[in-house]
N, C-alpha and C positions, 0 to 999 in steps of 0.2 A: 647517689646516696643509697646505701643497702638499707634493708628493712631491720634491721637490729638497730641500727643508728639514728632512722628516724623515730623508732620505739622509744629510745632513750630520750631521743628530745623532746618529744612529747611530754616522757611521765616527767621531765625534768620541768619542763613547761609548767607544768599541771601545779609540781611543787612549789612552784615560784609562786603562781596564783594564789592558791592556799595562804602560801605565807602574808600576802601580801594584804589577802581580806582578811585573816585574824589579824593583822598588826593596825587597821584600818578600823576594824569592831572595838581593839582595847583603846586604840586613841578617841573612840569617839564614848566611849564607857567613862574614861577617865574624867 
């Protein structure tokens, strides 16, 4: 795997994460 590719899965990674504790904070807000 080239280093741009693993760059991307990272920030992609990163993204998902993100996503996944705001949606985790509004269900538990609610």
């Amino acid at each position: 795997m080239n280093k741009a590719a693993l760059q991307t899965k990272n920030c992609l990674g990163g993204i998902v994460i993100v996503v996944l504790l705001l949606a985790g904070r509004t269900a538990v807000a609610v």
